[in-house]
C-alpha positions in Angstrom: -10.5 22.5 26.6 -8.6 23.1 23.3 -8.3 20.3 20.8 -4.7 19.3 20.0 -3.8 19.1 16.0 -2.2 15.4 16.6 -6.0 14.4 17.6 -8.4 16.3 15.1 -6.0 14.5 12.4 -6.6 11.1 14.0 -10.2 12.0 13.4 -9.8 12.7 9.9 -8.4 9.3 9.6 -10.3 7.4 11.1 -13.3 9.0 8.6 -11.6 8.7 5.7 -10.7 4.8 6.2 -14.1 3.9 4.9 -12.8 5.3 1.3 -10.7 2.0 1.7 -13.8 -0.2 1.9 -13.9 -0.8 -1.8 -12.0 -4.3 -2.8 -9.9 -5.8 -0.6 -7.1 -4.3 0.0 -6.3 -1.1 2.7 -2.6 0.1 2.9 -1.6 0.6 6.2 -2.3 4.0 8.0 0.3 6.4 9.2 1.2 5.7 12.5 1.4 9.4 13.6 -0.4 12.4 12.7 0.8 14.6 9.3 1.9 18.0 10.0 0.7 20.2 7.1 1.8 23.7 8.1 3.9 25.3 5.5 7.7 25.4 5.9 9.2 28.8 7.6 6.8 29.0 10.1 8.4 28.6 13.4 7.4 25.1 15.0 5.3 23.9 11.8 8.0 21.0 10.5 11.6 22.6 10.7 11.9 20.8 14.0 10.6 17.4 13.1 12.6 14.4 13.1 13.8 12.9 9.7 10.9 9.9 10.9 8.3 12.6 11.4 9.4 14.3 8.1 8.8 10.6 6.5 5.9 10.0 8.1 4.4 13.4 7.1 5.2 12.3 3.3 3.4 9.0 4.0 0.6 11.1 5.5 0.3 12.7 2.5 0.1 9.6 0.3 -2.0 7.5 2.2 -4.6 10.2 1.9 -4.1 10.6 -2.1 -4.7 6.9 -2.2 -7.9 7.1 -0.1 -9.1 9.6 -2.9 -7.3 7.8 -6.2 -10.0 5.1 -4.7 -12.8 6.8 -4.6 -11.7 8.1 -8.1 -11.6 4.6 -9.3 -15.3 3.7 -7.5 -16.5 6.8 -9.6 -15.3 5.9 -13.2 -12.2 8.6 -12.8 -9.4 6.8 -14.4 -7.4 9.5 -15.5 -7.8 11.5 -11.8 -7.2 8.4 -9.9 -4.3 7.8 -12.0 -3.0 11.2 -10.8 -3.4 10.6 -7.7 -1.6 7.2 -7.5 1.4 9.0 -9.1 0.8 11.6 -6.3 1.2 9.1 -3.4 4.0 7.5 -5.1 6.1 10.2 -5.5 4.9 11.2 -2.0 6.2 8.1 -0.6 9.5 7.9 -2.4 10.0 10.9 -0.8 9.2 9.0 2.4 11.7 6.4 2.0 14.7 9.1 0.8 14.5 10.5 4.0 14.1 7.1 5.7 15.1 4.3 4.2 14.1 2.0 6.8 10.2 2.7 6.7 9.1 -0.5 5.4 5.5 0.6 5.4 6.0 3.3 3.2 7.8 0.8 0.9 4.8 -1.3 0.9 2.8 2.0 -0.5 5.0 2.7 -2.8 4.5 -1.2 -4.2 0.7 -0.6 -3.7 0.9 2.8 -5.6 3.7 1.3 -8.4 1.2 -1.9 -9.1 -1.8 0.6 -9.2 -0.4 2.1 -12.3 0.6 -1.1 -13.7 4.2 -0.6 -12.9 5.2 -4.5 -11.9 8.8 -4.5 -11.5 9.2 -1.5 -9.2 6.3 -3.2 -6.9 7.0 -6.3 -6.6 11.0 -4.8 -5.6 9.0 -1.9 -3.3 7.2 -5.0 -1.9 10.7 -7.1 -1.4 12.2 -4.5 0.3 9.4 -3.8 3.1 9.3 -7.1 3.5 13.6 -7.5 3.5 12.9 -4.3 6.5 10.1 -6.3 8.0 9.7 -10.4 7.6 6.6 -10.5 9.4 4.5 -7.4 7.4 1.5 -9.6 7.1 -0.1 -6.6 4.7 3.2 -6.7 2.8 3.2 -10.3 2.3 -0.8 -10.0 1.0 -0.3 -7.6 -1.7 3.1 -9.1 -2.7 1.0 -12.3 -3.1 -1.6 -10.6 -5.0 1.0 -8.8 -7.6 2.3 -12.2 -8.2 -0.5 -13.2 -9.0 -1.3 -10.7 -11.4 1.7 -11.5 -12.8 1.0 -14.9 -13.3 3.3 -16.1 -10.7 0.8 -18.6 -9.0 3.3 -20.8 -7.3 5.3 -17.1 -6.1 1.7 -16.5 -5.0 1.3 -19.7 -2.7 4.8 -19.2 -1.2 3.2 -16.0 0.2 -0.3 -17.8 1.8 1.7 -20.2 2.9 3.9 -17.5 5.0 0.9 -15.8 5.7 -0.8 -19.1 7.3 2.6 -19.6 9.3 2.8 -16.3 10.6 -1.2 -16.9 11.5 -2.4 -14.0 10.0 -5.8 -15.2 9.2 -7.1 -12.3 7.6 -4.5 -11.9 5.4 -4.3 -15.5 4.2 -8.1 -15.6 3.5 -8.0 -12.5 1.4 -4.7 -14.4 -0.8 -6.4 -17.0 -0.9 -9.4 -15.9 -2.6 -8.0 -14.1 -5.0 -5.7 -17.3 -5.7 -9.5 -19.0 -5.9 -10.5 -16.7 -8.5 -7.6 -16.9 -10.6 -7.6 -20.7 -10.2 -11.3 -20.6 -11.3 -10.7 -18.3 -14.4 -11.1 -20.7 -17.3 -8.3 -18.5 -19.7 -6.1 -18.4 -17.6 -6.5 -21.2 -14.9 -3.5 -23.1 -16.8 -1.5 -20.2 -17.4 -1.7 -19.0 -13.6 -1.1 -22.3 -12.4 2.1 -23.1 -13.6 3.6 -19.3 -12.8 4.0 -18.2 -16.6 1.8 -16.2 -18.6 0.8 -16.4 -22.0 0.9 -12.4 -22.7 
């Protein structure tokens, strides 16, 4: 029985999701396999789809963010920092050749607020969700880089979309990060009114 590529990469995913485990936040796997072959070699990527060609972009970025994590877990700033700017460029790439690929968007506002790059996420986070209303993972981290933004009541405007679109595991995560900032004596007053004071 031979082993088709599609499925050892599956595999490969599905091991490498633990690297997400750390925190709480997980951008959304690819939703087909990556095909890595080099370009020129007959059947290896000249024949795939402008989506697959997208998606094989995203492939690549999701798996530079799995590492750029376990960078971070490990103390490795400056390497995790590369590989954020990796996955980024990766999944600009993504959405040049498909504008449309609203999870890619949501990786590139992942990646963008990973490097502290605010106005380009909380746009890349706009968009996928302009593409997509109901991207529940969208609408989490979009709450979460309001929040770290100071944007409290931007913040609540997500749970509160979150909790009508009854994503439960979404809106507990927002919600306790809008906990912790609430509890944050600094910054409580600050974070509550939308405006920061830096």
């Amino acid at each position: 029985m031979r082993i088709r590529p599609w499925y050892l990469m599956l595999a490969m995913l599905l091991i490498a999701a633990p690297a997400f485990s750390s925190g709480t936040e997980k951008p959304e796997a690819p939703t087909s396999p990556t095909n890595n072959n080099p370009a020129g070699v007959p059947g290896n990527g000249n024949d795939l789809s402008p989506r697959q060609q997208a998606e094989q972009h995203y492939g690549n970025a999701y798996d530079d963010v799995a590492k750029a994590k376990e960078a971070v877990a490990a103390g490795k700033q400056k390497n995790a920092e590369k590989l954020f700017k990796r996955a980024l460029s990766d999944c600009r790439d993504a959405v040049a050749i498909d504008s449309t690929y609203h999870e890619a968007w949501n990786l590139i506002g992942f990646t963008s607020r990973k490097l502290g790059d605010y106005p380009h996420s909380l746009e890349a986070y706009r968009t996928a969700l302009r593409i997509k209303p109901d991207f529940v993972q969208a609408r989490e981290y979009y709450g979460e880089a309001l929040l770290e933004t100071k944007d409290m009541k931007g913040a609540k405007e997500q749970l509160a979309m979150l909790i009508k679109l009854g994503a439960k595991d979404q809106a507990a995560l927002l919600q306790a990060a809008i906990d912790k900032v609430a509890a944050a004596p600094a910054d409580s007053s600050a974070a509550s009114t939308g405006k920061g004071t830096k």
